[in-house]
ZAMARGU-4260 file (C-alpha; in steps of 0.2 Angstrom, whole numbers, plus 5000, padded with zeros to 4 digits):
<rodrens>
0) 5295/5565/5356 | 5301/5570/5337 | 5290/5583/5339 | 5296/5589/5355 | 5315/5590/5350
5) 5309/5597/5333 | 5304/5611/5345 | 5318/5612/5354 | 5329/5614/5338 | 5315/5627/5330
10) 5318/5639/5346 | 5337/5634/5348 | 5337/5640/5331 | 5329/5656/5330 | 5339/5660/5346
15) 5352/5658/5335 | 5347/5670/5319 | 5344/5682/5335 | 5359/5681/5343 | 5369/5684/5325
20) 5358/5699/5322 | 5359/5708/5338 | 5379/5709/5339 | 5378/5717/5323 | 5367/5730/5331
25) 5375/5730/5346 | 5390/5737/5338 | 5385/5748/5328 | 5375/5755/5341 | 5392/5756/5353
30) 5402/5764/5337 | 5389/5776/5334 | 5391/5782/5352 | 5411/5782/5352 | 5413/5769/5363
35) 5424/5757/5358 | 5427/5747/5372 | 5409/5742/5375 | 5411/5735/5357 | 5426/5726/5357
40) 5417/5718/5373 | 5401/5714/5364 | 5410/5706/5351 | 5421/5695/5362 | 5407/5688/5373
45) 5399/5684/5357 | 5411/5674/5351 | 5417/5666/5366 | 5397/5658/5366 | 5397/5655/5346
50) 5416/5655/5339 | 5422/5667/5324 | 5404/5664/5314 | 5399/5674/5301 | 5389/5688/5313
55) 5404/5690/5322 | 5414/5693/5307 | 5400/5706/5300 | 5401/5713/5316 | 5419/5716/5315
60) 5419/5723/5301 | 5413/5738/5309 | 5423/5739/5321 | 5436/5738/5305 | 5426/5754/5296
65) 5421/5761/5316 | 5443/5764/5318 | 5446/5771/5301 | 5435/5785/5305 | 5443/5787/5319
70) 5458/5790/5312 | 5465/5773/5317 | 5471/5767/5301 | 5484/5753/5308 | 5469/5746/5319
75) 5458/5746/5306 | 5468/5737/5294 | 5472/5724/5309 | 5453/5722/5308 | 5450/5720/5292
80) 5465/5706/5290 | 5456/5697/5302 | 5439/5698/5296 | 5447/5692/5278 | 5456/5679/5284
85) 5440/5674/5296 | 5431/5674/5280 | 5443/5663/5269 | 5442/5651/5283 | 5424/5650/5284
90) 5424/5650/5263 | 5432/5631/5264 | 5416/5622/5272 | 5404/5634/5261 | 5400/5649/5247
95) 5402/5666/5250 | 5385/5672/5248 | 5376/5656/5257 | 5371/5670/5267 | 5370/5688/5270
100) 5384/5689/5283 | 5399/5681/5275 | 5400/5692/5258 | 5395/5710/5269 | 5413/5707/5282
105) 5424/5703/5266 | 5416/5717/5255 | 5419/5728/5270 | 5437/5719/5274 | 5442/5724/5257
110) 5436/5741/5258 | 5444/5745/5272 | 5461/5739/5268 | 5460/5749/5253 | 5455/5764/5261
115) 5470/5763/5273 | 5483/5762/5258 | 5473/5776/5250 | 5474/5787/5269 | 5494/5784/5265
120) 5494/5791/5249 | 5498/5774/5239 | 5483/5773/5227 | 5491/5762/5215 | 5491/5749/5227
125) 5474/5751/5234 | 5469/5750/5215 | 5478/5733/5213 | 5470/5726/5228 | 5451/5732/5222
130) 5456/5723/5204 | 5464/5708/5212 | 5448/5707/5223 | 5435/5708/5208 | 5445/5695/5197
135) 5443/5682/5213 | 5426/5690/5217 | 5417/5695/5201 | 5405/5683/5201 | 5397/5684/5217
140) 5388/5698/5227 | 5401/5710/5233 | 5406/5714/5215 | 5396/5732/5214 | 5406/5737/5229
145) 5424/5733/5224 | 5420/5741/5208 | 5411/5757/5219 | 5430/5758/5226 | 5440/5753/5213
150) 5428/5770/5204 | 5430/5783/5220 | 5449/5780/5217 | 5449/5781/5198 | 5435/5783/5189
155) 5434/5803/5188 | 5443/5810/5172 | 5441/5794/5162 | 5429/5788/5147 | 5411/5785/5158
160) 5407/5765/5157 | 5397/5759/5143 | 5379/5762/5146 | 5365/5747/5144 | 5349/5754/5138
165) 5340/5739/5131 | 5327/5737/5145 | 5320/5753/5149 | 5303/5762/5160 | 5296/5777/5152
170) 5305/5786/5138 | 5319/5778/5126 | 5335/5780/5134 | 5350/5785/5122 | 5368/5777/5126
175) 5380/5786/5129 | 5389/5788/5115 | 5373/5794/5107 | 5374/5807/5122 | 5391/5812/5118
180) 5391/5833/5115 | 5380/5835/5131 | 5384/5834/5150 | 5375/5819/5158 | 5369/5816/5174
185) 5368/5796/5180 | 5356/5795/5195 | 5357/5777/5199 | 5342/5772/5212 | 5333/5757/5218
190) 5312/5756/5222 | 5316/5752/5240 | 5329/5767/5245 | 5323/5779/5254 | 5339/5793/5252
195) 5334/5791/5233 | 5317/5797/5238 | 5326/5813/5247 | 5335/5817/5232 | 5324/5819/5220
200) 5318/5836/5223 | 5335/5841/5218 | 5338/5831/5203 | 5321/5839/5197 | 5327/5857/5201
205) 5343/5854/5193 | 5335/5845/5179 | 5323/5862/5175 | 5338/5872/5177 | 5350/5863/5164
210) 5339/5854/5151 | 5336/5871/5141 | 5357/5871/5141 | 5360/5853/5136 | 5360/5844/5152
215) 5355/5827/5148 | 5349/5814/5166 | 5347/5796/5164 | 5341/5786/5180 | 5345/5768/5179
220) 5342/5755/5191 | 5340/5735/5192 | 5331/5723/5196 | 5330/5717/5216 | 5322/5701/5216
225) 5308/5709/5227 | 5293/5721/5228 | 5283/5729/5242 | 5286/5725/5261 | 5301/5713/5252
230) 5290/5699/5245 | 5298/5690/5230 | 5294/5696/5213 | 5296/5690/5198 | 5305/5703/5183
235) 5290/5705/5176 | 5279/5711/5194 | 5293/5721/5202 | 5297/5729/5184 | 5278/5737/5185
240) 5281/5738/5203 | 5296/5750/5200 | 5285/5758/5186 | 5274/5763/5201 | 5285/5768/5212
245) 5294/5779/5200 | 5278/5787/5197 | 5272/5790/5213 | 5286/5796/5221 | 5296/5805/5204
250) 5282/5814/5196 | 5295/5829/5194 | 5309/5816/5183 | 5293/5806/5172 | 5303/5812/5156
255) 5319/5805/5161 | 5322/5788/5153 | 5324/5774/5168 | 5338/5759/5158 | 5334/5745/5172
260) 5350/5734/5170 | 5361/5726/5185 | 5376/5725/5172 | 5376/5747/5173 | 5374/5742/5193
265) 5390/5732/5192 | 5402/5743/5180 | 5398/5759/5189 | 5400/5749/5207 | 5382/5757/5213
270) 5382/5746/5226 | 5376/5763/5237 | 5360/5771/5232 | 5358/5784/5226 | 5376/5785/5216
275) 5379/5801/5206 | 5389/5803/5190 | 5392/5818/5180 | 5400/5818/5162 | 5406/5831/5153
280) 5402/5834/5135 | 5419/5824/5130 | 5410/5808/5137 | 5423/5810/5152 | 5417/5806/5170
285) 5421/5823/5183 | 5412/5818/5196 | 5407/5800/5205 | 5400/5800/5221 | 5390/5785/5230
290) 5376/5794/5243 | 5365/5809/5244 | 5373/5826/5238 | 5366/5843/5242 | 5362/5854/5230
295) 5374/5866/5228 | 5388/5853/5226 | 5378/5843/5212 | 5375/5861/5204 | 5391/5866/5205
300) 5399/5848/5198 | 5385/5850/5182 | 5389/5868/5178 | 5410/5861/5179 | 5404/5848/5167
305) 5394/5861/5155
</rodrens>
């Protein structure tokens, strides 16, 4: 009998895990084809079966980010209000990042709300929402992307964060004060992102077209937790693990120094892989940019910065 109803709460509760997963598809997948209705529907079906759970607050996010691209800015903030407040409800019982719902809907919340007072042309606000988010926030998993924000907002045509450069693959990195003199390049990655990949052919080309007149690239990233297919590391594994992957898939960037540090992560908000910095000789950031960037704009943000 014990075994039997432990059954019964095995299944009941990957029905569960599945349930949560799918309305997160489900409205994307309704977003991505315009139709709003069909995701508003998903989402209140799922909650009238499971109540406003984490899933269902992730999932609303989108539909929060899904109407600011729509150029919906009063909806969208509706959302995101209610996914914040969902959020704060649900943090009295438990910890933001007990799982991976909970701190993806607030980051998003946040994001959003921001986004709107930024549409409206009231930065300074939108700033003091980011820092009053990272002073409640800092310590848990959506710090890199407050600060991404907080940086898309401010941090072009001010001093470039501190660098660290203790921990390193490949050649000695220099910091950037050492660097001072010489336009930089940041291009932060990580061993599992596949746009990364797609960018490096232009880092390389840009990288044999600048380095004879100064241009200096760095390429940092951090530690994961993880290696191949997502099994857990240890530093030491997934550190040689990222050795190998930067060598299979960069042989173009091997004399690019690689500062593995989830501090650099965390002061430049790359929560979005790749990021992109530029900084002019002054040490002063002209261009931040989280995502993939053609060629032609990166060149023409480093020969800006030269």
């Amino acid at each position: 009998m014990n075994h039997m109803r432990f059954r019964i709460l095995a299944i009941f509760l990957l029905l569960c895990v599945s349930a949560s997963a799918d309305i997160v598809i489900d409205v994307r997948t309704a977003l991505a084809q315009n139709n709003f209705a069909a995701a508003t529907y998903a989402l209140q079906s799922y909650r009238a079966q499971h109540g406003t759970d984490p899933a269902y607050l992730d999932a609303l996010s989108w539909l929060a980010r899904g109407a600011l691209s729509a150029n919906q800015p009063e909806q969208a903030e509706s959302y995101a209000k209610q996914v914040e407040s969902g959020v704060h409800d649900l943090m009295k019982t438990r910890a933001l990042d007990a799982e991976p719902h909970l701190p993806l809907a607030l980051g998003a919340a946040v994001e959003v709300q921001a986004q709107v007072l930024s549409t409206r042309g009231d930065n300074a606000q939108a700033v003091a929402l980011l820092r009053r988010s990272l002073v409640t926030y800092g310590n848990t998993s959506i710090r890199a992307r407050l600060q991404k924000n907080l940086n898309m907002l401010g941090l072009a045509g001010r001093p470039a964060p501190t660098l660290s450069v203790l921990e390193y693959l490949g050649t000695r990195p220099q910091s950037l004060s050492q660097l001072k003199g010489s336009p930089v390049l940041l291009f932060f990655w990580a061993h599992w992102c596949v746009d990364c990949k797609h960018e490096a052919p232009i880092i390389s080309q840009l990288n044999s077209e600048f380095a004879s007149k100064g241009l200096k690239i760095e390429a940092p990233t951090q530690l994961y937790g993880y290696a191949a297919q997502g099994e857990d590391a240890k530093p030491k594994d997934e550190l040689a693990y990222i050795g190998r992957v930067w060598n299979q898939y960069y042989p173009a960037l091997q004399d690019v120094p690689v500062p593995v540090s989830k501090a650099n992560f965390n002061s430049y908000g790359a929560s979005t892989t790749p990021t992109l910095v530029v900084i002019n000789r002054k040490g002063i950031v002209t261009l931040y940019h989280p995502g993939v960037l053609q060629y032609e704009d990166l060149r023409a943000a480093i020969e800006k910065a030269m």
